[in-house]
C-alpha positions as CSV (number, residue, x, y, z in Angstrom):
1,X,90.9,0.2,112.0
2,X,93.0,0.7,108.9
3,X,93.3,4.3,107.8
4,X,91.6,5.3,104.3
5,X,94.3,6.2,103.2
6,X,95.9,2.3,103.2
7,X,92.5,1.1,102.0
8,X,92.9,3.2,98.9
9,X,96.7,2.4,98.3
10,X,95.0,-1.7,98.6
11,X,92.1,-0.8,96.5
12,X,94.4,0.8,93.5
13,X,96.4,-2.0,93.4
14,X,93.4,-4.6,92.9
15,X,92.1,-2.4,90.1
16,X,95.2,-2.0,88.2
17,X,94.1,-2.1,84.4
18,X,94.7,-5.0,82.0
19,X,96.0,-4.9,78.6
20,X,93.9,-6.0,75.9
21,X,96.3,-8.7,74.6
22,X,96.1,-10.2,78.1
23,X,92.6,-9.9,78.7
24,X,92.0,-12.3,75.4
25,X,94.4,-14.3,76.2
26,X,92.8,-15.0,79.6
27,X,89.5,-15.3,77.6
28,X,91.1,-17.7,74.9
29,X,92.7,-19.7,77.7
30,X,89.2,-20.0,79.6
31,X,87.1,-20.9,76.4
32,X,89.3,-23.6,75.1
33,X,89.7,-25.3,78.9
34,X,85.8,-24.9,79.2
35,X,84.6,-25.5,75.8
36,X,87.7,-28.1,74.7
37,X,85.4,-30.5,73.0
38,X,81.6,-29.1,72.2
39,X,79.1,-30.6,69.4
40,X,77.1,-27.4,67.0
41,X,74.5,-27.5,64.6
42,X,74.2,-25.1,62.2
43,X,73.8,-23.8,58.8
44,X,76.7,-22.8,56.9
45,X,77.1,-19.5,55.0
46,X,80.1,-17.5,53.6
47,X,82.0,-20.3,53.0
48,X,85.9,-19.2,51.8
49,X,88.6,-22.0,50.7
50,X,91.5,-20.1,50.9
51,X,94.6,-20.5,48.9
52,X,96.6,-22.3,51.9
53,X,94.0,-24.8,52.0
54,X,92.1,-23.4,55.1
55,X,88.5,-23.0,55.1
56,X,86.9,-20.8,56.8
57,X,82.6,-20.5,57.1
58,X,80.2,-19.2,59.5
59,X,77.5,-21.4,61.3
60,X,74.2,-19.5,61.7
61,X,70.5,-20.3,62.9
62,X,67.7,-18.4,63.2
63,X,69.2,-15.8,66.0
64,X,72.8,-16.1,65.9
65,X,76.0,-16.7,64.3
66,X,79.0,-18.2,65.2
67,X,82.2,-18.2,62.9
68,X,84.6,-21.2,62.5
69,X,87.3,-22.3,60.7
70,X,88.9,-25.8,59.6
71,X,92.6,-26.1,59.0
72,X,94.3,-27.8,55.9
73,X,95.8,-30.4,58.5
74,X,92.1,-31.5,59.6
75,X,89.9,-30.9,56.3
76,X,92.0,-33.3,54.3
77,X,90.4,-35.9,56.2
78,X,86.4,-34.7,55.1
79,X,85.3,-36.3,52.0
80,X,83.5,-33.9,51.2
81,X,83.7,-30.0,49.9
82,X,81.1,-27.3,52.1
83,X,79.0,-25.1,50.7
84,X,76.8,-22.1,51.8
85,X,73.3,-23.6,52.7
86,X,74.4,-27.0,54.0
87,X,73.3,-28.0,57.1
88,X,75.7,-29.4,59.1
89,X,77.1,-30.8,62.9
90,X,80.4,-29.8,63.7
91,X,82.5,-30.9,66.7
92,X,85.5,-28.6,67.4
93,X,86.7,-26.2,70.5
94,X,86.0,-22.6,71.3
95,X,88.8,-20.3,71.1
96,X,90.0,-16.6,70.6
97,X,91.3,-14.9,67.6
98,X,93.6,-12.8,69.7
99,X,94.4,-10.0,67.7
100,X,90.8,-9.3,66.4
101,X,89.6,-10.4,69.9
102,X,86.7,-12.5,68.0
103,X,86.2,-16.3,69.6
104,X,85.4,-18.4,66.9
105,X,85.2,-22.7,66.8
106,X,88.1,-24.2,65.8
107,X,86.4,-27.7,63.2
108,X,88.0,-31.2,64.1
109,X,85.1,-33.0,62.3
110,X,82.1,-31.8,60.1
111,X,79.3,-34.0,58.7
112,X,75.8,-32.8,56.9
113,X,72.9,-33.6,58.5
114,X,70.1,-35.5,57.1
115,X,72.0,-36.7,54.5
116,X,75.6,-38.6,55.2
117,X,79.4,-37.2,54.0
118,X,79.6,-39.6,51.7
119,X,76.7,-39.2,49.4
120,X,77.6,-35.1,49.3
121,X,80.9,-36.7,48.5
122,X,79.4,-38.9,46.0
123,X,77.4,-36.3,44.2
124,X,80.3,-33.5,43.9
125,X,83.2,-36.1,42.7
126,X,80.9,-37.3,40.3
127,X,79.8,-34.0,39.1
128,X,83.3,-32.8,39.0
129,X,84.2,-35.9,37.3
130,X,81.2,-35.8,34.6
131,X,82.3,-32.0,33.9
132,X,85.4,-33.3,32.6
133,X,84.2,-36.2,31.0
134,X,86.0,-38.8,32.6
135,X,82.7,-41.0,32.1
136,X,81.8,-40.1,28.2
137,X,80.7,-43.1,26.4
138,X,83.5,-42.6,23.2
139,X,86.0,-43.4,26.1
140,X,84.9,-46.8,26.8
141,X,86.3,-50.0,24.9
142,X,85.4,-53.1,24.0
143,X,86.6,-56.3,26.1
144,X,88.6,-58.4,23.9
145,X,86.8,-61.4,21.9
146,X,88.8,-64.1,23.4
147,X,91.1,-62.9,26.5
148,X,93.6,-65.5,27.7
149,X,94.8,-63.7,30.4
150,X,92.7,-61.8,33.3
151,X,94.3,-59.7,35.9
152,X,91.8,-59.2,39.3
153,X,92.5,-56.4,41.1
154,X,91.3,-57.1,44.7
155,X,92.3,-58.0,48.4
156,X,94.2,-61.2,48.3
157,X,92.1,-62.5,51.6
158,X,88.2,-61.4,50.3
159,X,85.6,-63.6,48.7
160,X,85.4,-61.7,45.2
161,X,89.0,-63.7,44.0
162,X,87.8,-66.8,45.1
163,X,84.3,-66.2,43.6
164,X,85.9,-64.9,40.0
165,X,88.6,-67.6,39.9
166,X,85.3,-70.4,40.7
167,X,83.0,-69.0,37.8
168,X,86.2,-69.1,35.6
169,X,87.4,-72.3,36.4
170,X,83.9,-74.3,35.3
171,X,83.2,-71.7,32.4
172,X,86.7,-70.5,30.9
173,X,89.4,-73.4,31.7
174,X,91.7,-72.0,29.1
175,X,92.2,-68.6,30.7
176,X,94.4,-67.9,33.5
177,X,94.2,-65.5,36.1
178,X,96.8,-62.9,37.8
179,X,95.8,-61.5,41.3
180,X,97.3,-58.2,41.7
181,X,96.5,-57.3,45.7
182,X,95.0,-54.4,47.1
183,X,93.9,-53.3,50.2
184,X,89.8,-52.7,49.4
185,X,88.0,-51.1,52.6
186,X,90.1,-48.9,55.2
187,X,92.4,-45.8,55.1
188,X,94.8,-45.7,52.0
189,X,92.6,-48.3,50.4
190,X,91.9,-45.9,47.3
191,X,96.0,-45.5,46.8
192,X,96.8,-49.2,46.6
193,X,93.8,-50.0,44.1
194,X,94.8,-47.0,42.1
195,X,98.9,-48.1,42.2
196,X,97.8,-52.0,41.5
197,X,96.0,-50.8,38.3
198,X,98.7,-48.3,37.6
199,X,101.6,-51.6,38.2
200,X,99.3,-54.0,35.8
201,X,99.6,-51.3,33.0
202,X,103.2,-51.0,33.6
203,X,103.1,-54.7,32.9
204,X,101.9,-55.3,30.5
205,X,103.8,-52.4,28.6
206,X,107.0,-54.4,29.3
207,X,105.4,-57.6,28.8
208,X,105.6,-59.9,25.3
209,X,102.1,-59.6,23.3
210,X,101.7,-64.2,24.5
211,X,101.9,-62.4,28.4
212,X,99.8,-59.6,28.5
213,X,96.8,-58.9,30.3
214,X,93.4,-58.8,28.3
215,X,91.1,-57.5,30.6
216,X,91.5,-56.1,34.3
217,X,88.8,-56.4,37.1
218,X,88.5,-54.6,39.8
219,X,86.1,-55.2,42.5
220,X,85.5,-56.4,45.9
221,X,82.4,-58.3,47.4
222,X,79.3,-56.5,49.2
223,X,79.7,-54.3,52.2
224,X,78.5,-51.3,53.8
225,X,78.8,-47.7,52.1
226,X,81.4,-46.7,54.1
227,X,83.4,-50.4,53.2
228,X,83.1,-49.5,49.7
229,X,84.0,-45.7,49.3
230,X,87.3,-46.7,48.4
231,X,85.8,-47.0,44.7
232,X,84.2,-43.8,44.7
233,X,87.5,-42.1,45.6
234,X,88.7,-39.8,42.8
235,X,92.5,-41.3,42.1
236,X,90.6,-44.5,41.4
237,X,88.4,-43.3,38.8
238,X,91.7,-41.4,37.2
239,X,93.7,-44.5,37.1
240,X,90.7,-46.7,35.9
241,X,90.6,-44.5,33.2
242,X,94.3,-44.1,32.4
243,X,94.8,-47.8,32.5
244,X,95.9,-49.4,29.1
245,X,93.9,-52.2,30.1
246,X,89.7,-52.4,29.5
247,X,88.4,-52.2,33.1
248,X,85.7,-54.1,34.6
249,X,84.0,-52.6,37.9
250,X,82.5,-55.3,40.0
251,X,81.9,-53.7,43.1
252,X,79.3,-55.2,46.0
253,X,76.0,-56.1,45.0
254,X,73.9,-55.0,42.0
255,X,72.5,-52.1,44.3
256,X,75.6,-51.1,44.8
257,X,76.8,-48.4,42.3
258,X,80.2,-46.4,42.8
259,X,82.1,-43.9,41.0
260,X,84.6,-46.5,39.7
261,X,81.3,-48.0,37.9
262,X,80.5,-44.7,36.2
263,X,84.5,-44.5,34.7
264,X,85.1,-48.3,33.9
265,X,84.5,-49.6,30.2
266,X,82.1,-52.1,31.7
267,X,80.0,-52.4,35.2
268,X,79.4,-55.8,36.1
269,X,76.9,-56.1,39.3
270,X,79.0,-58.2,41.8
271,X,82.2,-60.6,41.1
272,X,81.2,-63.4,39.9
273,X,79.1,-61.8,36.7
274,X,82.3,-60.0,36.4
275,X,83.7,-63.3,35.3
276,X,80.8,-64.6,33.2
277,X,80.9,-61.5,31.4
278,X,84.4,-62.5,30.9
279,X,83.7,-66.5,30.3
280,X,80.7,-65.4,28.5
281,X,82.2,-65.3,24.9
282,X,83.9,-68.8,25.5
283,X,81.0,-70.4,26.4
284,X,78.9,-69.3,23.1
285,X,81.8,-70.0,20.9
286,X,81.8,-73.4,22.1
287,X,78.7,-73.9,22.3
288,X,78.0,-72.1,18.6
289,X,80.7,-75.0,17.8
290,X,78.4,-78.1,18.8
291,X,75.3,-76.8,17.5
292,X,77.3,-75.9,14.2
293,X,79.4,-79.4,14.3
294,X,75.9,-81.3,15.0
295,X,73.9,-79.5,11.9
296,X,77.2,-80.4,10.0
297,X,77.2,-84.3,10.7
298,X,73.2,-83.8,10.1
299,X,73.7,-82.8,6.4
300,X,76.5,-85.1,6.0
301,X,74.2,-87.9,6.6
302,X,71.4,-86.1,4.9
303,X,73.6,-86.4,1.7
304,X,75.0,-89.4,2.3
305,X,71.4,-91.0,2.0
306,X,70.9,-89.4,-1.3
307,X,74.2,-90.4,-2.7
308,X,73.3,-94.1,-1.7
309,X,70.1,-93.7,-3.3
310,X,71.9,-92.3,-6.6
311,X,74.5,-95.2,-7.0
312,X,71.8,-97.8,-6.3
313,X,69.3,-96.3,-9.1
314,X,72.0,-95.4,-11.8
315,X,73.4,-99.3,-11.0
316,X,70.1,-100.7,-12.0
317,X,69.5,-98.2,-15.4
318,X,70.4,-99.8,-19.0
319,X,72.8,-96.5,-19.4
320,X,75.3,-97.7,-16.1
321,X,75.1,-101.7,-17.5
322,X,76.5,-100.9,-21.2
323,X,78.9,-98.2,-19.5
324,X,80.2,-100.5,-17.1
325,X,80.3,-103.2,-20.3
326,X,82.7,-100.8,-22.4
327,X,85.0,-99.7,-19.4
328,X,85.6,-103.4,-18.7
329,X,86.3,-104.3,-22.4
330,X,89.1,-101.3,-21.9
331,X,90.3,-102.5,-19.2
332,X,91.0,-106.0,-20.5
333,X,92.8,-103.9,-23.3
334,X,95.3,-101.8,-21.5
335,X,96.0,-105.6,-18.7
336,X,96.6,-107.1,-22.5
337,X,99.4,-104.7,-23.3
338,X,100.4,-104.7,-19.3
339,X,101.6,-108.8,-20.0
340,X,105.0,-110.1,-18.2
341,X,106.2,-111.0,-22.1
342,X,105.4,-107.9,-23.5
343,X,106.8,-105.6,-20.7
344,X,110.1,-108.3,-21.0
345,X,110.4,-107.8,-24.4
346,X,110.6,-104.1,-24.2
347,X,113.0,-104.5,-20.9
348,X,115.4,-106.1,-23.1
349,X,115.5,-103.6,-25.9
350,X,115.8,-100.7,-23.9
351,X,118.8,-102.4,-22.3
352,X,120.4,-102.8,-25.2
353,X,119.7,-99.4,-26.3
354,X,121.3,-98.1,-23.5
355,X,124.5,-100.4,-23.7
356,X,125.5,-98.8,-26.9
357,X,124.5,-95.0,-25.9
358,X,126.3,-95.5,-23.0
359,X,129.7,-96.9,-25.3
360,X,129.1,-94.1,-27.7
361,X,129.3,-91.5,-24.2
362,X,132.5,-93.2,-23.3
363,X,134.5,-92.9,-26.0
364,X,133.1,-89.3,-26.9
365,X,134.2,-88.3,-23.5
366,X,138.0,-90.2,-23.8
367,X,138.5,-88.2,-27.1
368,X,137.4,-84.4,-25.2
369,X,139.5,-85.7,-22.6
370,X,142.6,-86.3,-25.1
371,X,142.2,-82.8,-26.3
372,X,142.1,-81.1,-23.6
373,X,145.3,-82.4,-22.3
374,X,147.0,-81.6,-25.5
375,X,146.1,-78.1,-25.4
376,X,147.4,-78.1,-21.6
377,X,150.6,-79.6,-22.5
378,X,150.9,-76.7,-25.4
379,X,150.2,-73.8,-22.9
380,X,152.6,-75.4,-20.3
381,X,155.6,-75.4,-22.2
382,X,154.8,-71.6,-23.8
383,X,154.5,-70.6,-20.4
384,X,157.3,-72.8,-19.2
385,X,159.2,-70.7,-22.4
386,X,158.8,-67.4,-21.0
387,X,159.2,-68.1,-17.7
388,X,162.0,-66.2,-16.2
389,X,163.0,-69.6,-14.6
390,X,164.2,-71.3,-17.5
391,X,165.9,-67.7,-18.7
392,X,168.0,-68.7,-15.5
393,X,168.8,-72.4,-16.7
394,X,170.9,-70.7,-19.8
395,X,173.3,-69.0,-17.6
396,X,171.7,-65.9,-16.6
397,X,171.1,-64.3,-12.9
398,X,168.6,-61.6,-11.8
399,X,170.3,-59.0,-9.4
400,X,169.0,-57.1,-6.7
401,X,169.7,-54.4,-4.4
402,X,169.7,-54.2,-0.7
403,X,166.1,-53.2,-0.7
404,X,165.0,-55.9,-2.9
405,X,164.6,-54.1,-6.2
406,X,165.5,-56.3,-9.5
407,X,168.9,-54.6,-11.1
408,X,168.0,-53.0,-14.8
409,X,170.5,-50.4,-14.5
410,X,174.6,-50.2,-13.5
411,X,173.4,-46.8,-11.5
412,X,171.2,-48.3,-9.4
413,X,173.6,-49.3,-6.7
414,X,176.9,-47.7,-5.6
415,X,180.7,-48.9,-5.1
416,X,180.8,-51.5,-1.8
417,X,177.1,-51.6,-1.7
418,X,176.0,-55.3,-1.2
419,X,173.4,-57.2,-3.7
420,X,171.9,-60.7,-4.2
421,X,172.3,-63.0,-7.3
422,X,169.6,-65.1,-7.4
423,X,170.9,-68.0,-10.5
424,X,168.8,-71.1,-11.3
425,X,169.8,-73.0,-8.3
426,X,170.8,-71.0,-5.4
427,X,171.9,-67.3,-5.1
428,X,174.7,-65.4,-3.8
429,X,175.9,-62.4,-1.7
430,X,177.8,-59.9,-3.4
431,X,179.9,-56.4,-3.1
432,X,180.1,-53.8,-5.7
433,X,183.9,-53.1,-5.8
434,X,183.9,-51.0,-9.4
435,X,180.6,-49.2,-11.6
436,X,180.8,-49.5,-15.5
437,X,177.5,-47.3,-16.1
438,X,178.4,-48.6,-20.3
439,X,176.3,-46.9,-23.1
C-alpha cells in the first residue's frame, strides 16, 4: 500500500490553486466552443451606443438577464437603431469578459420580433429625416411645362426602362430619354442610385441649356420589401434632394410607398405613370391645339356664311347699283388719261427735257473742272517756288555733317572732318581742310 504520506504529496499536487485570469479563460474558452452559435429572445433595456460605435444592451425576460454587446464591425450591417423596450431575437456566441469575469453574448445579427428590421428602419429614418425637414412641402418644385429631355435613373436590365421609354414613345415622341444605370435591389444598391443622381446633376451643370436634363426619374418596377429598401435608404433621400434636377419617385406598385417617395418633388405610383405624368402636359397641349384649331375653322366658316350673305344682299340694294355706276364712270376716267398717245406724248417731252438738263450738267461740270485745274497749276508752281529743289537749280548746295545734320553754321564741323554736298543733281564727298567761322 502506498504510505499517507505519498498520497498527500499526490493529493497536494492535484489541488494546486488556479489563478483567476486562468480560471475565466478556461471558462471563456468552454462557453464560446459550447455555445459558438445560440439563437435568444429577449427584451432589450439599457441600451448605450458608445462613441466608438459599439453598442452595448442587456436582454432581459421575466426572471433573468443576460448582457450583450454588438461591435461597430457587425452593427453597420443592421438597418435599424435599438432601443430599450424592443423585443428582439439575437443570434451571437457566449463568451467571457475576462477581466470583469462577466460572460455576456457577443451579437452577429439582431432582428425585432413581431414586427420586421425594416419597418423599425423605415419608421426611425423617416422620423429622423421629417425632423430635419428633408420632406417639407416649400422644398418641392414644379416639373417643367415642356421637358425635352428625361433622364431615368434605373437598372439597365429591369422592366421599369422599358416600360417608361414604351409610355413615352406613343405619348411624347418629341422627348428623348437618357438612362443613367444603377444597380436597384442588392448590397450597395443605395450607393449607385445615390452616385447616378449625383453624376446627372453634375451633368447637367457642365451641359449647354439645348442638353440638359428636365426631369429625373428614379424608380424600379415591383418587388418584395426587402427588393426595394434600397429607396428607403438615407443617402438616397439626401441626394434626391440635393439634386438640381426635379425628381420623380416611381418605385413598385401603388402600395408600395418608400422613403425616396416622401423626399422626391413628385411620387408617381409605378413606372409607367411616371412617364404619363411626364407625357401628360404634351398630350393636353396637343390635344388643347385640335379642339382649339377645330373651333377656329368652325368660326371661320361661321363668318364666312355671313359675309356671303352680306355681299349677296348689298349686290341687290339700289345704294351698291348707283355705287358701282359712279366707280365705273371713274374708272373709264383715269383708263382715258392712261391712253398709249397720251402717255407717248408725255414720253417725248420729258425726253427732251432731260436732253437739255443733261447738256446744261455737262458743260456746268467742264467749266468747275477748268477751275480747278487752274488753281492747281497756281499752287504747284508757288510750291514748286519755295521748294528747296529749285533753290538747288540756281547754284546752291545744302551741306551736311557726318551725322546727317544740314550745315547752318562754319562751327558745326571741324578741320579734316568729312561732309556731304548734296547739289541739284548728284552730291559729293568732301574734307574740311581750313574753318573761316566769318562774322
Amino acid at each position: 500500500m502506498k504510505s499517507p504520506l505519498l498520497q498527500a504529496l499526490f493529493d497536494e499536487e492535484a489541488r494546486r490553486p488556479m489563478s483567476v485570469s486562468e480560471l475565466n479563460a478556461e471558462v471563456r474558452n468552454e462557453l464560446e466552443r459550447r455555445f459558438r452559435d445560440v439563437w435568444v429572445e429577449g427584451e432589450i433595456i439599457n441600451f448605450l451606443s458608445a462613441r466608438s460605435g459599439h453598442w452595448y444592451f442587456t436582454l432581459h425576460d421575466a426572471a433573468s438577464k443576460l448582457k450583450a454587446a454588438c461591435f461597430r464591425g457587425t452593427n453597420y450591417r443592421i438597418r435599424f437603431q435599438p432601443f430599450d423596450g424592443l423585443q428582439v431575437r439575437v443570434r451571437g456566441r457566449l463568451t467571457v469578459y475576462e477581466p470583469n469575469g462577466e460572460y455576456q453574448l457577443m451579437v452577429e445579427s439582431l432582428e425585432p420580433v413581431g414586427e420586421g428590421a425594416r419597418r423599425v428602419a423605415f419608421e426611425q429614418i423617416k422620423a429622423k429625416l421629417a425632423a430635419e425637414g428633408l420632406f417639407d412641402v416649400s422644398l418641392k418644385r414644379e416639373l417643367p411645362s415642356f421637358p425635352r429631355r428625361i433622364g431615368v435613373v434605373t437598372s439597365q436590365n429591369g422592366a421599369a426602362f422599358w416600360d417608361i421609354l414604351h409610355v413615352l414613345s406613343r405619348r411624347a415622341r418629341s422627348v428623348s430619354v437618357v438612362l443613367i444605370p444603377a444597380r436597384v435591389q442588392g448590397e450597395n444598391a443605395g450607393f449607385e442610385i445615390s452616385r447616378a443622381i449625383a453624376l446627372a446633376s453634375e451633368y447637367n451643370a457642365a451641359a449647354d441649356i439645348s442638353s440638359r436634363i428636365d426631369v429625373l426619374i428614379v424608380g424600379r418596377g415591383g418587388g418584395s420589401s426587402e427588393d426595394l429598401w434600397a429607396f428607403n435608404e438615407e443617402p438616397v433621400a439626401r441626394a434626391i434632394r440635393a439634386s438640381g434636377i426635379p425628381v420623380i419617385s416611381a418605385v413598385g406598385h401603388e402600395v408600395d410607398h418608400t422613403i425616396a417617395d416622401l423626399a422626391a418633388d413628385l411620387r408617381a405610383p409605378t413606372p409607367s405613370a411616371a412617364a404619363e405624368l411626364v407625357a401628360q402636359r404634351e398630350e393636353d397641349i396637343c390635344s388643347q391645339l385640335d379642339r382649339r384649331f377645330d373651333d377656329l375653322n368652325r368660326i371661320m366658316n361661321v363668318r364666312l356664311l355671313r359675309a356671303r350673305a352680306r355681299v349677296q344682299n348689298l349686290s341687290m340694294s339700289p345704294v351698291f347699283v348707283e355705287t358701282l355706276r359712279k366707280a365705273n364712270i371713274r374708272l373709264e376716267t383715269i383708263a382715258s388719261q392712261l391712253s398709249p398717245l397720251r402717255m407717248a406724248s408725255k414720253l417725248g417731252s420729258g425726253r427732251t427735257s432731260l436732253g437739255l438738263l443733261s447738256q446744261r450738267a455737262d458743260t456746268a461740270a467742264k467749266a468747275l473742272v477748268d477751275r480747278k485745274l487752274k488753281s492747281l497749276n497756281l499752287c504747284m508752281a508757288k510750291l514748286n517756288a519755295l521748294s528747296p529743289l529749285s533753290v538747288l537749280e540756281r547754284g546752291f548746295a545744302i551741306a551736311e555733317n557726318e551725322a546727317g545734320e544740314i550745315l547752318r553754321n562754319a562751327t558745326q564741323v571741324a578741320v579734316d572732318e568729312a561732309v556731304k554736298v548734296k547739289l541739284a543733281k548728284g552730291s559729293l564727298r568732301a574734307r574740311v581742310e581750313q574753318i573761316d567761322p566769318g562774322e
